[in-house]
MARDRENKOL-364136 format. One line per 8 residues: number of its first residue (from 0); their letters; for each residue x, y, z of C-alpha. Coordinates in pm, 1 decimal. Layout:
// MARDRENKOL-364136
NUM) a) X Y Z  ...
// end
This chain:
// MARDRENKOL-364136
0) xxxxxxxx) -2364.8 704.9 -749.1  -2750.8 627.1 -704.4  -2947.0 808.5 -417.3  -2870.6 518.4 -181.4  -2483.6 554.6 -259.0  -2379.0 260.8 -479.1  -2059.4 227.0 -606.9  -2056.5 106.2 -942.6
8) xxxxxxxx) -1918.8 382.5 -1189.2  -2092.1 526.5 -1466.4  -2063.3 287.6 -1796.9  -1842.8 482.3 -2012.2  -1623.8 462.5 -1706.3  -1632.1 115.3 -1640.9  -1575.4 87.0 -2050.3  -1267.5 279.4 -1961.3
16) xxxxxxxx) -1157.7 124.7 -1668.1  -1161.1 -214.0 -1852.3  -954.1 -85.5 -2183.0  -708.8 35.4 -1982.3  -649.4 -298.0 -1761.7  -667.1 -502.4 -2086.2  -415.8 -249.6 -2200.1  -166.5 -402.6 -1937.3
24) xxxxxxxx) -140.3 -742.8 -2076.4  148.0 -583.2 -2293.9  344.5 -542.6 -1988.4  643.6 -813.4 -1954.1  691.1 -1079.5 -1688.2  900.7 -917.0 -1393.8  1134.6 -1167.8 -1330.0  1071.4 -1439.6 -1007.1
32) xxxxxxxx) 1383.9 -1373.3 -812.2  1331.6 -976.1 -888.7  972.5 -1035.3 -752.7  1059.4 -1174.0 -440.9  855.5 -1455.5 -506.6  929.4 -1867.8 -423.1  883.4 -2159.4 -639.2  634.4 -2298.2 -437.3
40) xxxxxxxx) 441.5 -2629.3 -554.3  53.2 -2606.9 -558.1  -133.4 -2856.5 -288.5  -506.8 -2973.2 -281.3  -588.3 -2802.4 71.2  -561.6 -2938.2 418.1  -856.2 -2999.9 647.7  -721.5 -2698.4 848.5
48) xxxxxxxx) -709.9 -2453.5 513.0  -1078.7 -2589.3 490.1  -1177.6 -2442.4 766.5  -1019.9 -2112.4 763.2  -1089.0 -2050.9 408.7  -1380.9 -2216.7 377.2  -1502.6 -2150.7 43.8  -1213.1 -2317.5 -108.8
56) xxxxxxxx) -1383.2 -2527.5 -434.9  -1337.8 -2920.1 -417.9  -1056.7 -2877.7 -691.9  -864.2 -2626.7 -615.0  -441.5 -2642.4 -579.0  -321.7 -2358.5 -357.4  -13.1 -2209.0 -213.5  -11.4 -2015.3 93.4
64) xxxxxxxx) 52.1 -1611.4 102.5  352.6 -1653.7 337.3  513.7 -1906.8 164.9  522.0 -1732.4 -193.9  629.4 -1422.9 -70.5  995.5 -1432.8 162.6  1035.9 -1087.7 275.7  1308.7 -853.8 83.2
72) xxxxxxxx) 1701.2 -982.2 231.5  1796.0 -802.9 546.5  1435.6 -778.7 650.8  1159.6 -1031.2 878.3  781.9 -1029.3 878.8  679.0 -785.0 1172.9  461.1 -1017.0 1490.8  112.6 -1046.7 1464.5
80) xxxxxxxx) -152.0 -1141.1 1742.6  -255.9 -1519.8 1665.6  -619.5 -1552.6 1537.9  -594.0 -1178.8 1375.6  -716.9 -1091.2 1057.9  -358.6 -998.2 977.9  -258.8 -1371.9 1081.9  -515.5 -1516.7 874.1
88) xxxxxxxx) -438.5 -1296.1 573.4  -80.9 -1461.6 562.9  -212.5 -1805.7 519.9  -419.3 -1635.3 200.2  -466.2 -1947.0 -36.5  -311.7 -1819.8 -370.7  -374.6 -2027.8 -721.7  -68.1 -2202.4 -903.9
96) xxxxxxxx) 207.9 -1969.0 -1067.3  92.9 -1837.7 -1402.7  -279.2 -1759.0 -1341.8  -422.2 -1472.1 -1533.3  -684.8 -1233.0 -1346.3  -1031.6 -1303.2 -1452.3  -1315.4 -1110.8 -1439.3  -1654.0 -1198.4 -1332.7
104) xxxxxxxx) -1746.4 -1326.9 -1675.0  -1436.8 -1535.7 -1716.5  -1260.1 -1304.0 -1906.6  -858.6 -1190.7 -1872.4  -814.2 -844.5 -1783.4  -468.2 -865.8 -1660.9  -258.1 -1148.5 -1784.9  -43.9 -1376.1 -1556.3
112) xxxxxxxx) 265.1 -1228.1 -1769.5  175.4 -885.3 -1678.5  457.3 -705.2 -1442.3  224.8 -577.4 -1175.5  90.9 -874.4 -1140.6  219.9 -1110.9 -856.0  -79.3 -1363.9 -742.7  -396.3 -1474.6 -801.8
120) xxxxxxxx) -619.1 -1564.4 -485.9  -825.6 -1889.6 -449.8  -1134.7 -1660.3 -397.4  -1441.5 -1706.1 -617.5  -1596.3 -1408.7 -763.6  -1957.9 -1465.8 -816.6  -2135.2 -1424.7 -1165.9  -2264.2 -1059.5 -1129.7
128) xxxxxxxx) -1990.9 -708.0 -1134.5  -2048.3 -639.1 -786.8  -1698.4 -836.9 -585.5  -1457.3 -527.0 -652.9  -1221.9 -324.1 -434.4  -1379.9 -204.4 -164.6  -1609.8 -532.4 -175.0  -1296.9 -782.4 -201.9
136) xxxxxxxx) -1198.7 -598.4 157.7  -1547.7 -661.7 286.1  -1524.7 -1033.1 166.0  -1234.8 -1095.7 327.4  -1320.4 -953.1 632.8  -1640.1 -1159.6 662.2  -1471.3 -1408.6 593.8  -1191.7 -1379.2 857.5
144) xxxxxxxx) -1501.7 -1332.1 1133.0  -1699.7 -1623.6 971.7  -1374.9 -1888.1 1048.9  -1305.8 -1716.7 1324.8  -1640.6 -1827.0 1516.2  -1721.9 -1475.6 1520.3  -2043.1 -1457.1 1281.4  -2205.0 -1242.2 1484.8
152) xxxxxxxx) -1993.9 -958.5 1442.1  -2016.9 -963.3 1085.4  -2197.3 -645.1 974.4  -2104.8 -340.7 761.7  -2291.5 -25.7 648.2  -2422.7 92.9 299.8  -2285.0 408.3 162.7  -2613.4 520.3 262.1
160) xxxxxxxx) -2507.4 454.9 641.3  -2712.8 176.0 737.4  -2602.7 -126.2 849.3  -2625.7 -426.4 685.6  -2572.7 -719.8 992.3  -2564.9 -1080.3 901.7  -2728.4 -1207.2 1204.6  -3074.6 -990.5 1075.4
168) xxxxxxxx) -3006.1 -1154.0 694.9  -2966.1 -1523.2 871.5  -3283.9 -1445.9 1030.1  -3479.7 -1379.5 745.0  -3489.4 -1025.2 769.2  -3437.9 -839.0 432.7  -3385.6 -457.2 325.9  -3603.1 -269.8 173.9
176) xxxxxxxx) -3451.5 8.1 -1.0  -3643.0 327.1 -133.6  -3416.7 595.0 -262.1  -3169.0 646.6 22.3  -3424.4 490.1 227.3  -3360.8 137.3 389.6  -3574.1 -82.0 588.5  -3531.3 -409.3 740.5
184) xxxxxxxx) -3864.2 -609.1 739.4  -3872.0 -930.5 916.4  -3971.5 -1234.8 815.7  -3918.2 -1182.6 494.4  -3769.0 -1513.5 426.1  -3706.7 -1793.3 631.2  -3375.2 -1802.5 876.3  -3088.8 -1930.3 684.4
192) xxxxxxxx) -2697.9 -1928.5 819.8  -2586.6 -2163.4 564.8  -2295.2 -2041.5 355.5  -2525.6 -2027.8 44.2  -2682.3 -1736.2 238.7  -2394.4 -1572.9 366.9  -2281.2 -1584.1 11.2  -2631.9 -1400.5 -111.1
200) xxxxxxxx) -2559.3 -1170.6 250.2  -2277.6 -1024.7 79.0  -2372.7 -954.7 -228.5  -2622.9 -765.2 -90.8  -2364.4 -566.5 99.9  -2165.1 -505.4 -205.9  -2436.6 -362.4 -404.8  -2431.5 -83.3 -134.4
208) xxxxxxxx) -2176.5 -41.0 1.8  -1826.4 60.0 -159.7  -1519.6 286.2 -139.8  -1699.0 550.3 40.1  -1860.5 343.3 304.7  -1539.8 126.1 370.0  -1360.3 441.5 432.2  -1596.6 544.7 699.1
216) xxxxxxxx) -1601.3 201.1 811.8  -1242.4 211.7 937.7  -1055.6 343.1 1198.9  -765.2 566.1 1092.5  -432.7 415.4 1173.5  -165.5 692.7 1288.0  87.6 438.2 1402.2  272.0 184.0 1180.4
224) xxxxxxxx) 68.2 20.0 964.4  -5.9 -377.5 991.4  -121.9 -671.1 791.3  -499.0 -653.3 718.7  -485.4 -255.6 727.2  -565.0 -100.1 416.2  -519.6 233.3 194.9  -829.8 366.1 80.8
232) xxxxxxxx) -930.0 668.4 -156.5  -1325.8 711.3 -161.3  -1514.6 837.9 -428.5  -1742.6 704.5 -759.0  -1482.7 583.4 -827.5  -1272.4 560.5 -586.3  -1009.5 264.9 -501.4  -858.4 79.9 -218.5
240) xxxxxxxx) -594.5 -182.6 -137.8  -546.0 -399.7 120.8  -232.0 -441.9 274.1  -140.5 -852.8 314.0  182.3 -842.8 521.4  435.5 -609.2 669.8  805.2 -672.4 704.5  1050.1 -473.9 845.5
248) xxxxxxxx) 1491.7 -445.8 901.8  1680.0 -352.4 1172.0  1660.2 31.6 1056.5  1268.0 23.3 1156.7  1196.9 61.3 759.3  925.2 -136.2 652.6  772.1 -303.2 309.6  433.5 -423.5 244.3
256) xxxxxxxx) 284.1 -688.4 37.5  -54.4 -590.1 -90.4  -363.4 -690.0 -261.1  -672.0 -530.8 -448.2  -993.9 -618.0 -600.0  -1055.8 -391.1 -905.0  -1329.8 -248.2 -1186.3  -1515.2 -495.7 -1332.2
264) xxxxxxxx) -1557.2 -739.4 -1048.6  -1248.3 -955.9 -1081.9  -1004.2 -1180.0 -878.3  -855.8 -1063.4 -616.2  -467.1 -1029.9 -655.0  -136.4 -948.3 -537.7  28.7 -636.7 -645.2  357.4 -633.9 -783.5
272) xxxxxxxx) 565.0 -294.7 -815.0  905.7 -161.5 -1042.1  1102.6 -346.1 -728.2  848.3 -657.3 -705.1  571.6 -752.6 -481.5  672.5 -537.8 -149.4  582.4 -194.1 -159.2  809.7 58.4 30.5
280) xxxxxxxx) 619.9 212.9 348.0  852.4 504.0 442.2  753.3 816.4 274.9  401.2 1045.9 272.2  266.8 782.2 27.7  188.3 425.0 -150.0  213.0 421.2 -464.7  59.1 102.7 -638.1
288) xxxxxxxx) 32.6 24.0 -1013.6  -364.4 80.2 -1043.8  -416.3 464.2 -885.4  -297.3 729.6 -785.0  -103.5 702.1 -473.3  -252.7 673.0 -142.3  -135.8 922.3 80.8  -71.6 819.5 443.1
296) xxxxxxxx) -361.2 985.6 575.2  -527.9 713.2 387.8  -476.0 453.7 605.1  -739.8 245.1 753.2  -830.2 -21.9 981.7  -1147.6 -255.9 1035.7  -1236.1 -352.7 1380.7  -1072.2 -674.9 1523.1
304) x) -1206.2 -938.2 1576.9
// end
């Protein structure tokens, strides 16, 4: 970690990181019915899924979240408030069945045979290793606020503490950063909310900001947890994952679907466990196929909206 609290690990860790989630390709296909997962035919997106996910590419064949993933049998996705982030989260535009995870170079660091693997979002990654876990959180986020008229409220701090607020980047303000020093000069450039800034906006953001700083971010949850919460462990490195949906039975247990961004900057992706994609919520901890498992404590969530 630099003096202004970056994220990015040292190199022979990221060297590391990498060999051991090439490592996984090995790994055999869990099977779709033991995955939980639907045959569900790819479509070019609706005018709607345009404008919720709105940097879907011109080409691109999705399937939504919610309809890949029924919940286990004997259990129903728990209510969500409509407009949420948890709401928009289930409509998640996935890429066809048998995508690999790529990382921000185009290579395959997890292959789409590979049993923790369960889905491949229809989110670009950018050309530069900065879109990884903690980012991919922070992406979606945005994101969520940006569809949801709400573009005002998007702003997040560095790990340094200071906040990094769209509306000041649209403006043409810009930071200035000096050691763990940062500075927002105006006039800098000239104002720009198009999505090509926005874009630039957050990779600005994820060059400071990261576990750490997302951890802060959020609130912690000591109730049941709830789609667009997340797990997070900070640290250089650290890790997070997002949690994508929540179902539950009629014995009050509940399962989770969830989602991470990893080490090299890579897609973001659906989990898959030893049982398939939902994750068991009832004891101290999560345990997910990438880290060490998140204790309960853990638990996080991002203002709404």
């Amino acid at each position: 970690m630099n003096a202004l609290g970056t994220h990015r690990p040292p190199r022979h860790l990221r060297a590391f990181l990498v060999l051991a989630t090439v490592a996984s390709v090995a790994l055999p296909l869990a099977s779709c019915e033991a995955a939980g997962r639907a045959t569900v035919q790819p479509h070019a997106p609706t005018a709607e899924e345009r404008t919720r996910y709105p940097w879907l590419p011109a080409t691109a064949r999705v399937r939504a979240l919610e309809e890949t993933f029924a919940p286990p049998e004997g259990y129903a996705r728990v209510p969500v408030e409509a407009g949420s982030f948890g709401a928009w989260l289930r409509g998640l535009p996935l890429r066809p069945e048998g995508t690999p995870v790529r990382d921000y170079q185009g290579g395959t660091v997890l292959a789409a045979s590979d049993a923790r693997l369960a889905a491949v979002a229809e989110l670009d990654v950018g050309g530069v290793n900065l879109q990884q876990c903690a980012d991919s959180i922070l992406r979606l986020h945005a994101e969520w606020r940006w569809a949801s008229g709400h573009p005002e409220r998007i702003a997040y701090h560095f790990t340094s503490g200071h906040l990094a607020a769209w509306p000041r980047y649209s403006a043409g303000e810009r930071a200035r950063v000096s050691g763990a020093k940062v500075t927002w000069v105006p006039g800098s450039a000239a104002a720009d909310a198009s999505r090509a800034a926005f874009r630039n906006y957050l990779d600005l953001l994820f060059t400071y900001a990261g576990t750490l700083s997302l951890q802060a971010e959020g609130a912690r949850v000591t109730g049941e947890p709830r789609p667009g919460d997340f797990f997070v462990l900070g640290g250089s490195p650290g890790h997070t994952v997002l949690v994508l949906d929540v179902a539950t039975n009629a014995k009050g247990e509940r399962v989770a679907l969830m989602g991470q961004g990893f080490t090299p900057a890579q897609d973001f992706h659906v989990l898959s466990g030893k049982d398939g994609p939902w994750f068991p919520l009832g004891g101290d901890s999560v345990t997910t196929p990438f880290w060490v498992p998140f204790p309960r404590a853990s638990l996080r969530r991002l203002p709404s909206p």
